[in-house]
ZATORLUM-84416 format. One line per 4 residues: number of its first residue (from 1); for each residue x, y, z of N, C-alpha, C. Coordinates in steps of 0.05 Angstrom, whole numbers. Layout:
NUM = X/Y/Z/X/Y/Z/X/Y/Z  ...
# end
This chain:
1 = 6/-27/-455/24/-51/-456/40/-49/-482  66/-54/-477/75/-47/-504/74/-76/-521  81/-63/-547/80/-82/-570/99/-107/-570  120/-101/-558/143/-121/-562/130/-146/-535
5 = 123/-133/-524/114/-147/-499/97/-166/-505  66/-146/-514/49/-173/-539/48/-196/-544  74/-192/-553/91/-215/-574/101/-232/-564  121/-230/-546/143/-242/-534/120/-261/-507
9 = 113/-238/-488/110/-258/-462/80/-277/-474  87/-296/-459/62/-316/-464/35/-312/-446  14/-313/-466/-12/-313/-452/-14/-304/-432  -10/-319/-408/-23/-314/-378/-8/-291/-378
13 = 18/-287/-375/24/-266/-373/16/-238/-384  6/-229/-415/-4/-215/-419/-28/-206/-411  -52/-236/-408/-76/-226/-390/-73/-217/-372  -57/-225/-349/-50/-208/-328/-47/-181/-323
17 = -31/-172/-347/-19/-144/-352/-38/-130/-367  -55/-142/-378/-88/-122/-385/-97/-125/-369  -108/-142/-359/-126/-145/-334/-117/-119/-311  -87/-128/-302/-80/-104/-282/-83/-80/-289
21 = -75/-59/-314/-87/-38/-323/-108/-32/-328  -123/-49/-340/-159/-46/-334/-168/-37/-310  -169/-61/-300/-172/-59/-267/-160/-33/-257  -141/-29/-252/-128/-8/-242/-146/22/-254
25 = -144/19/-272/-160/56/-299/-193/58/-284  -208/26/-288/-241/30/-292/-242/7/-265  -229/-4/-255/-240/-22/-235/-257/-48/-242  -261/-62/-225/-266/-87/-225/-298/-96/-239
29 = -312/-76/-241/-336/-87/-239/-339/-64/-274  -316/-51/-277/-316/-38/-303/-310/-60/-326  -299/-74/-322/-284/-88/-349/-291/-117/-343  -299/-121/-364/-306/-155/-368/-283/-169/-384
33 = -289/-196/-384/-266/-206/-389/-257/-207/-423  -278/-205/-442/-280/-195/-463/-257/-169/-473  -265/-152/-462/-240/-128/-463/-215/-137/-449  -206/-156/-433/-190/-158/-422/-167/-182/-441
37 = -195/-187/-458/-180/-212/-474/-168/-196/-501  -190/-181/-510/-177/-165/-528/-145/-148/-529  -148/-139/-503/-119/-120/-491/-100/-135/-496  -102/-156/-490/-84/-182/-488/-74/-197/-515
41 = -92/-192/-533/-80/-196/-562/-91/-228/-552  -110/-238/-536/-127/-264/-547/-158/-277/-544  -160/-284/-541/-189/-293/-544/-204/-302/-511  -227/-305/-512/-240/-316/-484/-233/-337/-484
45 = -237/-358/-499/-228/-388/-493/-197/-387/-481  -186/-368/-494/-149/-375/-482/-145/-363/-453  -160/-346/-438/-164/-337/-422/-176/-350/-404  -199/-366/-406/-214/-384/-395/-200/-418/-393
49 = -179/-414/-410/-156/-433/-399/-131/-435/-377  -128/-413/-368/-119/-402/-349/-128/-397/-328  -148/-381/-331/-170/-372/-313/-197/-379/-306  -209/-402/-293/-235/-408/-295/-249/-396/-297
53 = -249/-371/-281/-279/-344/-277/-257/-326/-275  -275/-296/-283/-258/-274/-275/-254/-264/-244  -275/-278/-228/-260/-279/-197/-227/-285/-198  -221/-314/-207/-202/-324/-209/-173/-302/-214
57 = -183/-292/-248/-174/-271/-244/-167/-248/-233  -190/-230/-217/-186/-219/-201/-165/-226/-182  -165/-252/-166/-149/-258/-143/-123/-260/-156  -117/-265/-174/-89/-275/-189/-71/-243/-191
61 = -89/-224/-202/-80/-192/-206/-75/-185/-171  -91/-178/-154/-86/-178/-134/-60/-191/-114  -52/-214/-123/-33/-232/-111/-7/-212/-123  -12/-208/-150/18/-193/-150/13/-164/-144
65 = -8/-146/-136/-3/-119/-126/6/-138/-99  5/-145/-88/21/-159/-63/45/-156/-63  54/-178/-87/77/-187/-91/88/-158/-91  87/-137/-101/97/-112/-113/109/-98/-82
69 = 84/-101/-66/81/-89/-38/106/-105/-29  112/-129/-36/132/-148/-6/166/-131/-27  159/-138/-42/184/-117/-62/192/-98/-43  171/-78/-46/184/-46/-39/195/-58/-5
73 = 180/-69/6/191/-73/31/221/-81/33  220/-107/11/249/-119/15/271/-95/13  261/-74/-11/280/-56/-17/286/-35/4  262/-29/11/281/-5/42/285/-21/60
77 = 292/-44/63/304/-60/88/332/-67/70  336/-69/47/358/-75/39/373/-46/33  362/-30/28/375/-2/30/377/14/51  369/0/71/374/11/99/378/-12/120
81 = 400/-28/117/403/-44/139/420/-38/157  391/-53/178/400/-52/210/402/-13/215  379/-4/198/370/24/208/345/24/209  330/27/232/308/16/232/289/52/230
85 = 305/76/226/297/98/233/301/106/208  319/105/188/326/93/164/295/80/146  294/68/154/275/45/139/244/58/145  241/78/172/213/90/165/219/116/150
89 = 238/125/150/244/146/134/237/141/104  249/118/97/250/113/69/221/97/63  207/90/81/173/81/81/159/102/70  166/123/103/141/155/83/153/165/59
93 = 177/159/51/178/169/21/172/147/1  169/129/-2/152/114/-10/124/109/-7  115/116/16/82/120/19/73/147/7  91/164/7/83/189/-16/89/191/-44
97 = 102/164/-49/95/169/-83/69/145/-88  65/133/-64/43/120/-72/18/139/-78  22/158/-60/-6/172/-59/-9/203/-86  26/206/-85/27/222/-112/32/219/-146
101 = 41/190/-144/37/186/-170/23/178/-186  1/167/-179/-13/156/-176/-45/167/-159  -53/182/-176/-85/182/-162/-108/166/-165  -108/148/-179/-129/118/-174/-129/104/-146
105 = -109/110/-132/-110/104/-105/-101/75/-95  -113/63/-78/-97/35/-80/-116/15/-87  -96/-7/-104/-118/-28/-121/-134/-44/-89  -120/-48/-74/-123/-68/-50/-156/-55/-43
109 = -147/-25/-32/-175/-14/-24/-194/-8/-39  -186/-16/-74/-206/0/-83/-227/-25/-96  -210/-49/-94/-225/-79/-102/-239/-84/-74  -236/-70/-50/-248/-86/-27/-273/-68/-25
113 = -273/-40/-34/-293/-35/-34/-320/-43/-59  -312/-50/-78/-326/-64/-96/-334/-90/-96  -315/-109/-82/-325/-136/-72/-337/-136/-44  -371/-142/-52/-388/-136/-25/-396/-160/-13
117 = -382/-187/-34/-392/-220/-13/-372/-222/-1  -376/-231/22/-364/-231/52/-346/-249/41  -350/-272/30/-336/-296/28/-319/-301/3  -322/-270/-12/-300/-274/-38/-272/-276/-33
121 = -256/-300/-46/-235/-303/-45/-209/-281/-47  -225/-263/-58/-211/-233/-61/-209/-221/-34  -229/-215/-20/-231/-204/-1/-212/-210/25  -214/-231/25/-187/-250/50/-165/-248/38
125 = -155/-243/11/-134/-240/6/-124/-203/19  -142/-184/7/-136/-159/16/-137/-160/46  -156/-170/61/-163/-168/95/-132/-176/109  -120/-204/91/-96/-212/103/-69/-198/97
129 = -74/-187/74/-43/-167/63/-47/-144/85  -70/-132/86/-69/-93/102/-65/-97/129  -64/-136/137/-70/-134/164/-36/-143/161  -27/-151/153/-1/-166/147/32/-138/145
133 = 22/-113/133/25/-88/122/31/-70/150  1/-70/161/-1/-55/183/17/-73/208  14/-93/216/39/-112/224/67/-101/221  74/-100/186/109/-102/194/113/-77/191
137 = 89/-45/198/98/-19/202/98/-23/230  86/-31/247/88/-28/274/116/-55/291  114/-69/270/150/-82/278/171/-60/279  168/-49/253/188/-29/256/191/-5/261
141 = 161/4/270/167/37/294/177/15/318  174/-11/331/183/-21/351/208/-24/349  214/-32/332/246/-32/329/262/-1/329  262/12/314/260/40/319/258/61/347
145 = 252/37/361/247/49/381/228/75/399  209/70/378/186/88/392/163/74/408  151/95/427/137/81/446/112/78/428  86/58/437/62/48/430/60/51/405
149 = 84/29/392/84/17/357/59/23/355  43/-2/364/26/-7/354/4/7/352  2/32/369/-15/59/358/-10/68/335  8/75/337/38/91/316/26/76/292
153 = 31/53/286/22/41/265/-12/35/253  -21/33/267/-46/52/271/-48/67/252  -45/92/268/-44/121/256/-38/123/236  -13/117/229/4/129/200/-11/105/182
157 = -24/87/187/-32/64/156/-57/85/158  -74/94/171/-104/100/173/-99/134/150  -74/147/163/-68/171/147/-62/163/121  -52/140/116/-39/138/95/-68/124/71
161 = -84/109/81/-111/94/73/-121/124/62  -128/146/90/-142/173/82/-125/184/59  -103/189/58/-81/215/35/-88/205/9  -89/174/4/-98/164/-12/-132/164/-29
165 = -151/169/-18/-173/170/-25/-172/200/-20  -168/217/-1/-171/245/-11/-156/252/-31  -127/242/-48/-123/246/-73/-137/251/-90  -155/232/-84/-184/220/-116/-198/246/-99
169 = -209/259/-87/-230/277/-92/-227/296/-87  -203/298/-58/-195/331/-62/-179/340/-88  -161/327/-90/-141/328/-114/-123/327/-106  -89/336/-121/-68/334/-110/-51/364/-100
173 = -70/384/-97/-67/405/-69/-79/400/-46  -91/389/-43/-109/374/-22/-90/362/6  -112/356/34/-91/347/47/-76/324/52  -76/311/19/-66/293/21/-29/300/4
177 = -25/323/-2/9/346/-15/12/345/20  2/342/46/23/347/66/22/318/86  28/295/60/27/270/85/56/271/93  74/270/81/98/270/102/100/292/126
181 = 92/317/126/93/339/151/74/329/164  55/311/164/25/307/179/54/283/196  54/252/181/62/238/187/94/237/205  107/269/198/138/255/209/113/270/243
185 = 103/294/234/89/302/264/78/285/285  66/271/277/52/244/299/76/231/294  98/221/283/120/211/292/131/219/310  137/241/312/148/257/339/135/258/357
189 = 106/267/355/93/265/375/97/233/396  101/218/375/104/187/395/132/184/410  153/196/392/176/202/404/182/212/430  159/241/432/157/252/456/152/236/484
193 = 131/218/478/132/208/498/154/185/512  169/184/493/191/170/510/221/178/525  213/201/524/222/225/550/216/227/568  232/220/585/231/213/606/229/252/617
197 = 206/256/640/195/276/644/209/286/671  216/306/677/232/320/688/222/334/717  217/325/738/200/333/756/212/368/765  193/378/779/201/412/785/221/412/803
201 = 221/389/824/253/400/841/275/384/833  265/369/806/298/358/797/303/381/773  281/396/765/297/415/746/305/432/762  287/452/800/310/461/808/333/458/813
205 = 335/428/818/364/420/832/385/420/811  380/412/775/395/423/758/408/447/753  384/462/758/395/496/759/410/507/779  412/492/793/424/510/824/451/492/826
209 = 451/472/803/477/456/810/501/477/788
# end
């Protein structure tokens, strides 16, 4: 976090911005709120004015990897309007710097695997974003015009969930360096089926015409 930042943004905002790099480096169950106050340039009490518990916390960091997520969307729909073929294009290149610049993997999946009560406020927040995510990829293989979106969408979030955690252990030669050739491939493959299939005496009757 830089210095000028420190200074300038107020409180909540800085806890946030330690909190999110904490979290993000060592994870949720790594850093207490003590280190998080420190990062922050203030104390537990000023933190605990903001924040009742570090659940609270937690859910507050989380809300803006969201926020970040509805961003990138707005941006390849605003850099590709009314191209809906366009806009998955510019998805898988965005879903591959998620998985390459980045090898900590994703905060969403990596707080849901660490929060194990059913009923943490955290948890319904991630359950409703990936379900929310996986939703507006399969709007727009529909729009796009490929057959069974909603496979399609499927597939490419489940490849994209995998490219991401095999980062963290295969590394980054691993097969998570060929998600775009994996992903445009089952793209096509869905493409294919909306070819209309060519029976044997209408291809003779082409040839003989």
């Amino acid at each position: 976090m830089p210095d000028e930042f420190a200074v300038i943004a107020p409180p909540r905002a800085r806890i946030l911005a330690a909190a999110r790099d904490l979290f993000h480096r060592h994870g949720l169950r790594g850093v207490g709120v003590d280190a998080i106050a420190e990062a922050a340039g203030t104390n537990k009490m000023t933190l605990y004015r903001h924040f009742e518990s570090k659940d609270e916390l937690i859910v507050a960091y989380l809300r803006g990897v969201v926020s970040e997520a509805d961003d990138i969307w707005r941006k390849i729909e605003r850099e590709n309007p009314d191209d809906a073929q366009g806009q998955l294009r510019s998805w898988l290149k965005r879903a591959e710097e998620c998985i390459t610049v980045d090898g900590r993997g994703c905060d969403l999946a990596n707080a849901a695997v660490e929060l194990t009560e059913a009923g943490h406020p955290a948890r319904r927040l991630i359950e409703k974003m990936k379900t929310e995510q996986r939703d507006r990829l399969a709007n727009l293989c529909r729009r796009a015009g490929i057959p069974k979106s909603e496979v399609l969408a499927d597939t490419l979030t489940l490849l994209l969930e995998g490219a991401r955690v095999s980062r963290q252990s295969a590394g980054c030669n691993g097969p998570s360096s060929k998600f775009i050739a994996t992903a445009e491939t089952v793209i096509e493959t869905f493409k294919a089926k909306a070819k209309p299939k060519v029976s044997g005496k209408a291809l003779l009757r082409k040839r003989a015409s």
